[in-house]
C-alpha positions as CSV (number, residue, x, y, z in Angstrom):
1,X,72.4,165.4,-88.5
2,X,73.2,169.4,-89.0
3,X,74.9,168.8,-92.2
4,X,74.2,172.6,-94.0
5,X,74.5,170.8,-97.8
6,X,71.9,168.0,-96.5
7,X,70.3,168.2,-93.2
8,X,69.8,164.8,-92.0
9,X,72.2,162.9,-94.6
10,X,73.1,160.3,-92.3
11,X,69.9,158.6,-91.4
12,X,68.3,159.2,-94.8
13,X,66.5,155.8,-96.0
14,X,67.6,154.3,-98.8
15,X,65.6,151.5,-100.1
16,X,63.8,151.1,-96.6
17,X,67.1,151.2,-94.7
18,X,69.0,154.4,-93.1
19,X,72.1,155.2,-94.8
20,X,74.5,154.4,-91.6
21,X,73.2,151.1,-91.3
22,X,74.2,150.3,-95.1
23,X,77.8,151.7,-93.8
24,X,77.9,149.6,-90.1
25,X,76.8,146.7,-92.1
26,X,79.5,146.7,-95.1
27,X,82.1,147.6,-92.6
28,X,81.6,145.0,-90.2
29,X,83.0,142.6,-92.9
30,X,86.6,144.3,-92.3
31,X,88.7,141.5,-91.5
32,X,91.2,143.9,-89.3
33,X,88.6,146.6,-87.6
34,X,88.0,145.0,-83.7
35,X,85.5,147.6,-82.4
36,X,83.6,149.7,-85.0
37,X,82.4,152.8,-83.0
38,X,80.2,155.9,-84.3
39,X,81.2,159.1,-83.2
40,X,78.5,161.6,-82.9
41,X,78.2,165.3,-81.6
42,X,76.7,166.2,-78.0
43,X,73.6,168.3,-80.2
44,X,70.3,167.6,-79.3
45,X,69.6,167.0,-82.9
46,X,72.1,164.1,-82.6
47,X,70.2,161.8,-80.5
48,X,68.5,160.4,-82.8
49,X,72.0,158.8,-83.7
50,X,72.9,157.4,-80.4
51,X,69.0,155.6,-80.5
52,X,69.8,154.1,-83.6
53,X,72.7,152.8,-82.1
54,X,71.5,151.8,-79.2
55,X,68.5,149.4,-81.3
56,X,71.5,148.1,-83.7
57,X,74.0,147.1,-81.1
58,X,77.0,149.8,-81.9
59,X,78.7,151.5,-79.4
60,X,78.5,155.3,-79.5
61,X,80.6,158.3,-78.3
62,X,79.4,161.9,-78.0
63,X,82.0,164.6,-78.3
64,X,81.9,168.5,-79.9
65,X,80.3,169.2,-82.8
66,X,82.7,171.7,-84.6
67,X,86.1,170.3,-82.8
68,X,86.1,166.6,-84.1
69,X,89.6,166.4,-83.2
70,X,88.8,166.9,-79.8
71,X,86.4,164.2,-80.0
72,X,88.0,162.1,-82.0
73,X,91.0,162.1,-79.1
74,X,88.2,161.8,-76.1
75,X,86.7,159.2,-78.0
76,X,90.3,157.2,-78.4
77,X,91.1,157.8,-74.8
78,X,88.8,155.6,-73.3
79,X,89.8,152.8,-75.5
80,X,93.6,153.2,-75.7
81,X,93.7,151.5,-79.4
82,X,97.2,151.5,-81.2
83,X,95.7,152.6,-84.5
84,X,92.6,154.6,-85.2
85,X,90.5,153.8,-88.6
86,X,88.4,157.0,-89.8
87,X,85.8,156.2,-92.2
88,X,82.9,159.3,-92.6
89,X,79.4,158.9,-92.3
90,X,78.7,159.9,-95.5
91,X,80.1,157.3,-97.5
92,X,77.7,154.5,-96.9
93,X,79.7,152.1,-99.7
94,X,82.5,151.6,-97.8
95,X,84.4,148.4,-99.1
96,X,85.9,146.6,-96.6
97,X,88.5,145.4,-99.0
98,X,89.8,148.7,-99.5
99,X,89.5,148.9,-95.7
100,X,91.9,146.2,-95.1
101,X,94.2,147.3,-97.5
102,X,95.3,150.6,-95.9
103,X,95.3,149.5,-92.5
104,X,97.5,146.4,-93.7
105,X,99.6,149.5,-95.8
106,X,99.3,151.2,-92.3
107,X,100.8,148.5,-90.3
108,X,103.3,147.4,-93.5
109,X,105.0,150.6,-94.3
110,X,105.1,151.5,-90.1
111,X,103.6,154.7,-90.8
112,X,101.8,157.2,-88.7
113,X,99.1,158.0,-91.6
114,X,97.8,156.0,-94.5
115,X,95.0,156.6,-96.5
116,X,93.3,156.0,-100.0
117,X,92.0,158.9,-101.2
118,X,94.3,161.9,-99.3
119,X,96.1,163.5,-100.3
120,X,93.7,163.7,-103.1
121,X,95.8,165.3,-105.8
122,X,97.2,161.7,-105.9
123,X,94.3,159.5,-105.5
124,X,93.4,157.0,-107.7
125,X,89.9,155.6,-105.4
126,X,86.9,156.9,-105.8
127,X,85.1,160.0,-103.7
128,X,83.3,158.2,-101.1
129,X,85.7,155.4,-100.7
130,X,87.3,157.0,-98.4
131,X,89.8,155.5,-95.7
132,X,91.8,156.6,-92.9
133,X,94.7,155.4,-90.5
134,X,96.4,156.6,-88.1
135,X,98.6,155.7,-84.7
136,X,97.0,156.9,-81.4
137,X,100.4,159.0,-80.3
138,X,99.8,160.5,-83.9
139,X,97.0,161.6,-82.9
140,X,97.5,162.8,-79.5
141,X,100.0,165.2,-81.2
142,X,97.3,166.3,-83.6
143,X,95.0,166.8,-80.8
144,X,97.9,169.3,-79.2
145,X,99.7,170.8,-82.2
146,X,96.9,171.5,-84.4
147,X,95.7,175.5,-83.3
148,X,93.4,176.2,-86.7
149,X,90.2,175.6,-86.6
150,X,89.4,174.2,-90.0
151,X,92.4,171.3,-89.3
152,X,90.2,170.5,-86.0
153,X,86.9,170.2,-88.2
154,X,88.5,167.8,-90.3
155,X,90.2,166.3,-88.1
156,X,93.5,164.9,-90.1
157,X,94.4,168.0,-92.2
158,X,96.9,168.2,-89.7
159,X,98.4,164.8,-90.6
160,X,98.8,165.3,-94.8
161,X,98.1,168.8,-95.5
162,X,101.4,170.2,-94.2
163,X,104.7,168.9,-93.5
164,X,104.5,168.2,-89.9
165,X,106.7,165.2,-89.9
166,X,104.8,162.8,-90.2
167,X,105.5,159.2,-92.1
168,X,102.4,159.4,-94.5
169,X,101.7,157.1,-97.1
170,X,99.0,156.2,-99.3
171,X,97.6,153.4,-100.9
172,X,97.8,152.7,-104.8
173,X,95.3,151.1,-107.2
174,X,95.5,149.8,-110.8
175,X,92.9,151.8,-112.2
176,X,92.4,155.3,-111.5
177,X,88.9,155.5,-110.3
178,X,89.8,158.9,-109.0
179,X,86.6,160.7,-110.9
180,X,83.8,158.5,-109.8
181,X,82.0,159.7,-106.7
182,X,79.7,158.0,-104.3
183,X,79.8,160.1,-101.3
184,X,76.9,162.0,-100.1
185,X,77.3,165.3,-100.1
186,X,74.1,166.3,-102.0
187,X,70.9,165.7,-103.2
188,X,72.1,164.5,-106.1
189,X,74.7,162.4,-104.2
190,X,72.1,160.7,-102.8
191,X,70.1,160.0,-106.2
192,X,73.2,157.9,-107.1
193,X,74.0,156.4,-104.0
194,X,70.4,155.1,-104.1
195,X,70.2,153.8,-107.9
196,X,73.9,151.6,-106.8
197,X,72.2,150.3,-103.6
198,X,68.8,149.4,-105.6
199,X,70.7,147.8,-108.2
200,X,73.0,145.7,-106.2
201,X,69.7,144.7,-104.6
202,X,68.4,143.8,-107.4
203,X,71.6,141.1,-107.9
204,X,71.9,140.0,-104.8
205,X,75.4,141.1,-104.7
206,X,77.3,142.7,-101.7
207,X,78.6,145.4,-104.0
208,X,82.8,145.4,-103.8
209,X,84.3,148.5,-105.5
210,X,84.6,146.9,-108.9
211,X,81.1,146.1,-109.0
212,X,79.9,149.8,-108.1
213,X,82.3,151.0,-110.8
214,X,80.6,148.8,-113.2
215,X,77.2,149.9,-112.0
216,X,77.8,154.0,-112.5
217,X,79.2,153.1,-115.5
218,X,76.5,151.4,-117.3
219,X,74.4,154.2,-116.9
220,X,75.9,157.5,-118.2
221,X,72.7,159.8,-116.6
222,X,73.0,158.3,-113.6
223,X,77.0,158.9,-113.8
224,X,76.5,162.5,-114.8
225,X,74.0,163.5,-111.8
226,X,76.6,164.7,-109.2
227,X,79.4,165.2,-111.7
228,X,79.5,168.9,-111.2
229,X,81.0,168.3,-107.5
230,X,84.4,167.4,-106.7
231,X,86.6,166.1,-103.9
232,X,87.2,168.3,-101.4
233,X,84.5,170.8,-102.1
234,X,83.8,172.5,-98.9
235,X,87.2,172.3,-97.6
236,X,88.7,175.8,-98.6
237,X,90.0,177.8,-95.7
């Protein structure tokens, strides 16, 4: 809930609905996923995370707010899964197509990181697409290795920022999609993620990432809002 670009982000309604429970319910159609589980900070201001959690059903875990490594490991600990799938709060369109597809890359390749839009000078997904995988002894070595700050707060610069050794691959598309973003970052993030949600409403459609594509683009303004941001922004040392 202390996000400094848009305090509050995660619960903010859209369409009569808070935007995590647009994300829990798209990502419970993952075929693959077998526990979905939100990770939240131990802040005061984060309770009112764990309560919605606790009225939908979802499991929670409360760890540190700036070392989301660290809570990220604690979190995995008491579960002992073999793979971990990251997918940010702030992406409430998460396909679970896409989903699928990099944990079955993941599992495929035998690879200790896949992902779909890192490293992002190669992406060809959408911001706010974004997946993650990655093998729990990968990430207990993260969880020791990794000594600067910023690779804790993001928790897997340590596995595709540098070369640490790790087998990292990343999943391919046949369309480069790589300059359309949905995240929400911003205000004006929001103002788009809200027109695609309205929209797909307005079908009666689940909204896969074609669809969404296919909704920015048939309206240039609404295309053009957040435009001026870019993947990554934030993330400078």
């Amino acid at each position: 809930m202390g996000s400094t670009r848009l305090p509050g982000k995660v619960l903010k309604e859209v369409a009569g609905e808070p935007m995590l429970k647009y994300q829990i319910d798209r990502v419970r159609r993952s075929t693959l996923l077998d526990k979905i589980i939100v990770a939240t900070s131990t802040l005061k201001q984060d309770d009112v995370i764990e309560e919605f959690c606790i009225q939908n059903g979802i499991e929670c875990f409360r760890g540190s707010q700036n070392d989301v490594l660290d809570r990220y490991y604690q979190c995995a600990k008491l579960h002992d899964p073999e793979m971990i799938v990251r997918l940010t709060a702030d992406c409430p369109l998460s396909d679970p197509m896409v989903i699928d597809a990099v944990i079955k890359l993941f599992i495929d390749t035998n690879a200790d990181y896949a992902a779909n839009t890192v490293p992002p000078e190669r992406s060809k997904y959408p911001d706010g697409s974004d997946v993650e995988v990655f093998g729990m002894k990968a990430l207990e070595r993260a969880h020791r290795d990794a000594l600067n700050m910023k690779d804790r707060e993001h928790v897997t610069f340590f596995f595709w920022k540098y070369d640490n050794g790790f087998k990292i691959v990343q999943l391919d598309n046949d369309k480069d999609y790589s300059q359309y973003r949905f995240t929400v970052d911003y205000a004006e993030d929001l103002e788009v993620v809200e027109y695609i949600i309205k929209e797909l409403k307005k079908r009666n459609s689940f909204g896969y990432l074609k669809e969404i594509i296919d909704i920015i683009d048939s309206n240039p303004e609404v295309k053009a809002k957040n435009s001026k941001y870019y993947f990554g922004i934030g993330w400078k040392k």
